[in-house]
C-alpha positions in Angstrom: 62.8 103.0 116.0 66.2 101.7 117.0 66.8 98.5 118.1 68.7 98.1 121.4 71.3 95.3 121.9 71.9 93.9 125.6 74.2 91.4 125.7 73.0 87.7 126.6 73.9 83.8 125.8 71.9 81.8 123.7 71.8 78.0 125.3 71.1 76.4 121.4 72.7 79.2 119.3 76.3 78.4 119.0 79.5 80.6 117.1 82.2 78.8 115.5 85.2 80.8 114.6 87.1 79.8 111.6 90.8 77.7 112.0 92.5 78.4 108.8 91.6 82.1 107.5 90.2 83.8 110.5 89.3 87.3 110.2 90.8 89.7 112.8 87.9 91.9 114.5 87.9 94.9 116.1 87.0 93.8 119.8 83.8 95.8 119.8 82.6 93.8 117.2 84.2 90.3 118.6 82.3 91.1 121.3 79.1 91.8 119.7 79.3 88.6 117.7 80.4 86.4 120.5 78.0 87.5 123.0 74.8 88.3 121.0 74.2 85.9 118.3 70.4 85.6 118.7 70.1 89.1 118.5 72.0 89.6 115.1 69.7 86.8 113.8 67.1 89.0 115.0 68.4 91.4 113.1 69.0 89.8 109.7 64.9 88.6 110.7 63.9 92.0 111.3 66.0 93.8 107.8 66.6 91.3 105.6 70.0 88.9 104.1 72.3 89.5 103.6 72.6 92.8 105.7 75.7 95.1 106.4 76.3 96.2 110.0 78.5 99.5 109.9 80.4 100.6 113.0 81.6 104.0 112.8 83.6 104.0 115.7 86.6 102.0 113.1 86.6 104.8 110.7 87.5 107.2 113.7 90.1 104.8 115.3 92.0 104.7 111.8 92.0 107.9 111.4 93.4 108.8 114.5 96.1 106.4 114.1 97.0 107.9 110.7 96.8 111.7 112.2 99.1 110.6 115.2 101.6 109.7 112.6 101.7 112.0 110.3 101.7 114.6 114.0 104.8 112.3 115.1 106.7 113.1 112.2 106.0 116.9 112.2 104.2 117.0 108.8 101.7 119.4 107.8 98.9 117.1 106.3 95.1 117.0 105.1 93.4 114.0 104.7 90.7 112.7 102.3 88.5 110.0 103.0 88.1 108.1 99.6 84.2 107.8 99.7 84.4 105.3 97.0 85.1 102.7 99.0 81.6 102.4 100.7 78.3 104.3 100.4 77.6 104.8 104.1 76.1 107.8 105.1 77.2 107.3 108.6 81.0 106.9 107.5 81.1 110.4 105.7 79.2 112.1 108.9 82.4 109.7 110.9 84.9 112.0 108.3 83.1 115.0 109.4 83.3 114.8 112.9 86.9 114.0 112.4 87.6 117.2 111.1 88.8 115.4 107.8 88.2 115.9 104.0 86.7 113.7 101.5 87.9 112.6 98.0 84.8 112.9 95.6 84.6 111.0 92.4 81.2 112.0 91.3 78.5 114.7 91.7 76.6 112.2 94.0 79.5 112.2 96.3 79.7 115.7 96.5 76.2 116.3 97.4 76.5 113.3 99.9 79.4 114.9 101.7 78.4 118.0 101.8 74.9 116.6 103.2 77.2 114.3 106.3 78.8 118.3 107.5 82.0 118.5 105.0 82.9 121.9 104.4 83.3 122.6 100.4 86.9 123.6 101.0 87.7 120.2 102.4 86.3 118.1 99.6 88.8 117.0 97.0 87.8 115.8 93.4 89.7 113.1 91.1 88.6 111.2 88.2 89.3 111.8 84.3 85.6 113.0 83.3 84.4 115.2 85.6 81.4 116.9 84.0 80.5 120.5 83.4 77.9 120.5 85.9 80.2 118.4 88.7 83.0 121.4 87.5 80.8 124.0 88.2 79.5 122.4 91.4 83.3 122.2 92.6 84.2 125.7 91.7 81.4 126.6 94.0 82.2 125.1 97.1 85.2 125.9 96.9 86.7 122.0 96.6 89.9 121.2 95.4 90.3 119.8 91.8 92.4 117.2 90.5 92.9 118.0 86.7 93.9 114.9 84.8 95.2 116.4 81.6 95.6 119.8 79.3 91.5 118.6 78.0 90.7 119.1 81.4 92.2 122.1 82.4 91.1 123.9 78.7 87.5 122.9 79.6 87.8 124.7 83.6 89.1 127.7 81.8 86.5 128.0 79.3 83.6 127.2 81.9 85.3 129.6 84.2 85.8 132.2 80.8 82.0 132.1 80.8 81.3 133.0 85.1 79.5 136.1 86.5 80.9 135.1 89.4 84.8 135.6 89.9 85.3 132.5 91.7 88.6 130.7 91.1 89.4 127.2 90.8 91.5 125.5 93.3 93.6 123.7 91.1 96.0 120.1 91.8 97.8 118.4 88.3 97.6 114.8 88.5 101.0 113.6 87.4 101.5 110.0 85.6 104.3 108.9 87.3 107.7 107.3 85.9 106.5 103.2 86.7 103.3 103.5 85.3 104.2 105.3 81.5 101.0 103.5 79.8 98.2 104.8 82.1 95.4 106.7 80.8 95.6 109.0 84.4 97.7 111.8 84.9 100.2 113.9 82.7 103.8 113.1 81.7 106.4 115.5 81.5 105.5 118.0 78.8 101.8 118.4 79.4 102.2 119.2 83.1 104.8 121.6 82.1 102.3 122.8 79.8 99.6 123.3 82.3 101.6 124.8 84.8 102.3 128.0 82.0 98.6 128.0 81.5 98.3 128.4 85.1 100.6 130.8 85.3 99.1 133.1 82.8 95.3 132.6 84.2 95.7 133.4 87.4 92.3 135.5 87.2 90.8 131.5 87.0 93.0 129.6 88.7 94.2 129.0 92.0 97.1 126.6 91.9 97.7 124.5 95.4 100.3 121.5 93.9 100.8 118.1 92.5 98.6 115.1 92.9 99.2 111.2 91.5 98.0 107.6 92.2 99.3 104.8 92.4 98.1 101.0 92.0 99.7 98.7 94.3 100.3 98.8 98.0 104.2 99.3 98.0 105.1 102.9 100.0 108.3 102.4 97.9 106.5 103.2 94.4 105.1 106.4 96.3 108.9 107.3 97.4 109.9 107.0 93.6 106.7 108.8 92.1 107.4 111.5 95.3 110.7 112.5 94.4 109.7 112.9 90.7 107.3 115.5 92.0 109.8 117.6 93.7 111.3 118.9 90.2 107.9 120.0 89.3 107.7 121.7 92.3 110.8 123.9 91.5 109.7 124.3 88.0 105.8 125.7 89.5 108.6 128.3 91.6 110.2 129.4 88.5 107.1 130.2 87.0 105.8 132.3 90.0 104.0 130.0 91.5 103.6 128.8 94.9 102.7 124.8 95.3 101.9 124.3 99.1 100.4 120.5 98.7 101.6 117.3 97.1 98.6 114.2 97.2 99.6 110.7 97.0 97.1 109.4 96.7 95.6 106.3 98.6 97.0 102.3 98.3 97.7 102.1 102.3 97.3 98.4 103.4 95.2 96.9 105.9 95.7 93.2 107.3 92.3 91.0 107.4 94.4 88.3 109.0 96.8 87.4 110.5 100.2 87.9 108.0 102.0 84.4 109.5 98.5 82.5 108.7 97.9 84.1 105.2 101.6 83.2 104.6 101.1 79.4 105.5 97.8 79.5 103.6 99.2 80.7 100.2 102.5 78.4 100.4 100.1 75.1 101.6 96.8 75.4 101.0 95.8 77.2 97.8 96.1 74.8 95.7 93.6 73.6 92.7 92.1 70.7 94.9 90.8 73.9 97.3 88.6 75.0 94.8 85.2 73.3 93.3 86.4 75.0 90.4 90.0 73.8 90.7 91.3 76.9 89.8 93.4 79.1 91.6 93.2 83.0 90.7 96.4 84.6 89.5 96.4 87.5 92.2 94.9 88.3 95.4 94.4 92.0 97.6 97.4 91.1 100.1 95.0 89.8 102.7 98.0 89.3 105.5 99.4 92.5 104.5 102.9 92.7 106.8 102.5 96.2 107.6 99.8 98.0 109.1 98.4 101.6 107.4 100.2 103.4 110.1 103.9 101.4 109.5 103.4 101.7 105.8 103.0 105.6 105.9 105.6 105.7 108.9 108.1 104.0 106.5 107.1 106.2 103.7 108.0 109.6 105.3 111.3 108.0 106.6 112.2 107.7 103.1 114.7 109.7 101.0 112.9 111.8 98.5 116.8 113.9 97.7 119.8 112.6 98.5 120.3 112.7 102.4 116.7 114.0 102.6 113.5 112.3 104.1 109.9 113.1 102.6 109.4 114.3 106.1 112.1 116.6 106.5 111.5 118.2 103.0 107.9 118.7 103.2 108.9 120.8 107.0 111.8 122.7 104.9 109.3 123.4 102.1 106.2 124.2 104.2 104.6 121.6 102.1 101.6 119.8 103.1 101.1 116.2 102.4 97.8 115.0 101.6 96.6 111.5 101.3 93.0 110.0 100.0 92.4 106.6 101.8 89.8 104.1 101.1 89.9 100.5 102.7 92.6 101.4 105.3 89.9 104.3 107.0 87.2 101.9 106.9 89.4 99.0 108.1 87.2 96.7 110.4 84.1 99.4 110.1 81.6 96.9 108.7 80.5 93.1 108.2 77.8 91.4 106.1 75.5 89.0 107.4 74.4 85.9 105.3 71.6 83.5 106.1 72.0 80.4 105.0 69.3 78.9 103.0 70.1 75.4 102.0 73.1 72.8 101.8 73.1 70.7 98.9 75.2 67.4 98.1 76.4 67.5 94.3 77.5 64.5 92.3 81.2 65.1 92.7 81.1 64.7 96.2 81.2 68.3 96.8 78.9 70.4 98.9 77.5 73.6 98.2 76.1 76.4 100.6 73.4 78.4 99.2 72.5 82.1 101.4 70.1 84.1 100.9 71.9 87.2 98.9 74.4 87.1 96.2 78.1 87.9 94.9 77.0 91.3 93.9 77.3 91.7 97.7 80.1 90.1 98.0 82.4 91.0 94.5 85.8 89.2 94.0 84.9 86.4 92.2 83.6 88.8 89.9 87.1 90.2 89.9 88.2 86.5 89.1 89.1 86.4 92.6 88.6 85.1 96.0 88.0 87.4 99.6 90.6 85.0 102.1 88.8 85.2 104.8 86.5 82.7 106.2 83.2 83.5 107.5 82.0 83.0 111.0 79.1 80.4 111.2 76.7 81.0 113.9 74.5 78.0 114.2 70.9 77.7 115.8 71.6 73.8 115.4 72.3 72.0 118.6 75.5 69.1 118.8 76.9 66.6 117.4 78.6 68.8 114.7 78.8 67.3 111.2 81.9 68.6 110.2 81.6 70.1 106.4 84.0 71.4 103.4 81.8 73.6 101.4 82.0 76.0 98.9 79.6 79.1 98.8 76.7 80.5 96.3 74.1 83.0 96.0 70.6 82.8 95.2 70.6 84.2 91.2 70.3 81.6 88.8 73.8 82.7 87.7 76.2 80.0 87.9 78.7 82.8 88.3 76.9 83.7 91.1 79.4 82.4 93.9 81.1 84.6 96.3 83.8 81.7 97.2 85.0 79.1 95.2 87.6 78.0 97.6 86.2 75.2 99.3 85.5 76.0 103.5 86.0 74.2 106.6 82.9 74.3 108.8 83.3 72.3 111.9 79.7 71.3 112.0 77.3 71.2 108.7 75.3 75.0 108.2 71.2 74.5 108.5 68.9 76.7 106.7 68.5 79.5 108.8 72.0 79.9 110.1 74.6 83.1 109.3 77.6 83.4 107.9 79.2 86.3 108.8 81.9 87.9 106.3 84.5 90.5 108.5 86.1 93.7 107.6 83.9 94.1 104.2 83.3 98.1 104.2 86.3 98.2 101.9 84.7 97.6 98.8 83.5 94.3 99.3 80.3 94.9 100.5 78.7 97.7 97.8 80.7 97.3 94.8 78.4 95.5 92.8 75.8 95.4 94.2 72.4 95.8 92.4 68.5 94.7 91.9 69.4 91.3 90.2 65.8 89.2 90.1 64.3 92.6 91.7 65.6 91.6 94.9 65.9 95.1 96.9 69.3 96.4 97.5 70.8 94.9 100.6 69.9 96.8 104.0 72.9 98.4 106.0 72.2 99.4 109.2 74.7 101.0 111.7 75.8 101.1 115.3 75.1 104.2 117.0 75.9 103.9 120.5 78.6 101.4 121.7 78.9 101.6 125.4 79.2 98.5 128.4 78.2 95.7 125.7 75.0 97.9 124.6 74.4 98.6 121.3 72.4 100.8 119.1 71.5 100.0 115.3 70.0 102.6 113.2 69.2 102.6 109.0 72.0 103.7 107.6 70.8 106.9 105.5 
């Protein structure tokens, strides 16, 4: 049965925002969190800690800000939601009523798309080592497939050799650009060369739709670079008698978690050793404060010259090109938080204090990553005044002493009690289901998600 949200005021259950790394929220979800804090704790009662609370509405929001871009700039486009990023049901069936594709990395993901109401012709496959049975599963819906190298593409023509069935393969070559010469993805030079002769020789097995490459990184100028490689391969498809209609870049679109002018400050005064329990600051973050937005990032990109005197947009309108794009974290921006409940705070001998919740860094996966997630979790408290104000670091409830999900040392305004939540912001991107797995047979953390968001009333469901 669902459980129905109304919104009300608790006269002992207090939130207290974070001061230094406050997360931005959707206002649907500030709203939810301000104005019904008994109810999520009767939520996290009801389903368990910690517990991820997905909001489909995001998901839709971002990718309708990406479409009306790509629509302003006149460019013919498909995109691909990169199901990687979470496992939520409800987020694929959000992809679905969009009208948009989905980049599969695994048979799983297939079947799971195609279960949420994706069409086989919108689903788009990447990876190096696709199986025989995900090829053949591909081939029959129809999906597009990125081939990572001349292995790949002899293996699709020998499965496809051995077919009743005269079904083609709708074929992208994954090219390894320039900046990036010791990757194990993509083809240089000579081996996309290569396949694009094979190509043109089985054309009783192949359907070939363009060029495809990823990037690491969050700079659009890498994709300008890696783009205007691309074009010559293009030209070279043509001269072969081919006809390329798509070129994929991939995903790497930012998103900002907070506020850029805060993260700045944060990283030039505060991360330091002495804001650590383990005094140690990690060597590189996910750009937390990202300046640009997914929508100015990809704005910027088609505004840049592929040619000389030439923007991306204008050449893929003269080319009839399509531009595709497979986002992950920037489509679920904002579309989910995790809930933590706080099971005990513990003095240590060097004057430190640590927070212990109920759930674990598998939940929760950049210090796994040698890392830290820079934002600060919302406390809601059951406790009434006076505050105890409180600089804490963060733990699970493994006996792991790697089990921490932030070493960097918080600042609560008033001490967390057992039973009180920490809520973690913006974690569909990864962050929530990365890791996560049985560890002391705990069961796999719940995620439930709103339904129905309308006047302050909200609907959760299981996730499934």
């Amino acid at each position: 049965m669902p459980t129905v949200m109304t919104p009300t005021f608790n006269n002992v259950t207090e939130v207290h925002q974070p001061t230094l790394l406050a997360p931005l929220l959707d206002p649907l979800i500030a709203q939810f969190i301000q104005h019904c804090p008994g109810k999520l704790s009767a939520l996290v009662d009801h389903y368990g800690s910690p517990l991820n609370l997905v909001w489909p509405h995001a998901f839709k929001l971002n990718a309708a800000a990406l479409q009306g871009v790509l629509k302003h700039y006149n460019v013919a486009h498909t995109l691909f939601y990169g199901a990687k990023a979470n496992k939520s049901q409800s987020l694929l069936a959000a992809a679905a009523a969009m009208g948009i594709g989905v980049d599969v990395s695994s048979l799983h993901e297939l079947h799971a798309a195609l279960r949420a109401g994706i069409p086989g012709q919108h689903l788009c496959a990447t990876g190096p080592a696709k199986t025989t049975v995900f090829h053949q599963a591909l081939v029959d819906v129809g999906a597009l497939i990125c081939v990572d190298s001349r292995e790949e593409i002899g293996h699709l023509a020998t499965l496809l050799a051995s077919r009743t069935a005269s079904r083609k393969a709708r074929i992208l070559l994954r090219y390894r650009p320039k900046s990036c010469p010791t990757s194990r993805f993509g083809m240089g030079a000579d081996d996309v060369l290569g396949c694009l002769q094979q190509l043109a020789q089985e054309r009783q097995h192949f359907h070939f739709e363009g060029f495809h490459f990823h990037l690491g990184g969050y700079g659009h100028e890498s994709r300008v670079q890696a783009f205007g490689e691309v074009v010559a391969y293009v030209d070279a498809a043509r001269e072969m008698g081919l006809a390329p209609v798509m070129i994929d870049i991939g995903g790497g679109l930012p998103i900002r978690y907070v506020d850029p002018q805060r993260y700045d400050s944060f990283l030039r005064n505060d991360n330091n050793p002495s804001h650590y329990y383990n005094h140690t600051v990690p060597e590189a973050f996910y750009p937390y404060g990202s300046q640009l937005t997914a929508s100015q990032w990809l704005a910027l990109f088609l505004e840049s010259d592929c040619l000389p005197g030439q923007t991306i947009a204008h050449y893929l309108q003269s080319q009839n090109m399509t531009l595709a794009l497979e986002p992950g974290r920037s489509l679920v921006d904002q579309a989910a938080i995790s809930v933590f409940r706080v099971t005990r705070c513990k003095k240590l001998a060097n004057d430190k204090t640590v927070i212990f919740v109920e759930g674990s860094s598998f939940s929760a996966c950049e210090t796994w990553f040698s890392s830290e997630y820079l934002v600060d979790p919302i406390l809601i408290s059951a406790s009434a005044p006076p505050h105890t104000p409180t600089h804490a670091y963060i733990a699970g409830h493994s006996c792991l002493d790697d089990d921490v999900i932030t070493y960097r040392l918080i600042n609560f305004v008033t001490s967390p009690q057992a039973g009180d939540l920490l809520i973690y912001a913006n974690t569909a991107g990864y962050q929530m289901d990365l890791l996560e797995n049985e560890f002391h047979r705990h069961p796999l953390p719940r995620r439930i998600t709103a339904t129905c968001c309308t006047q302050g009333h909200y609907t959760f469901l299981p996730d499934c």
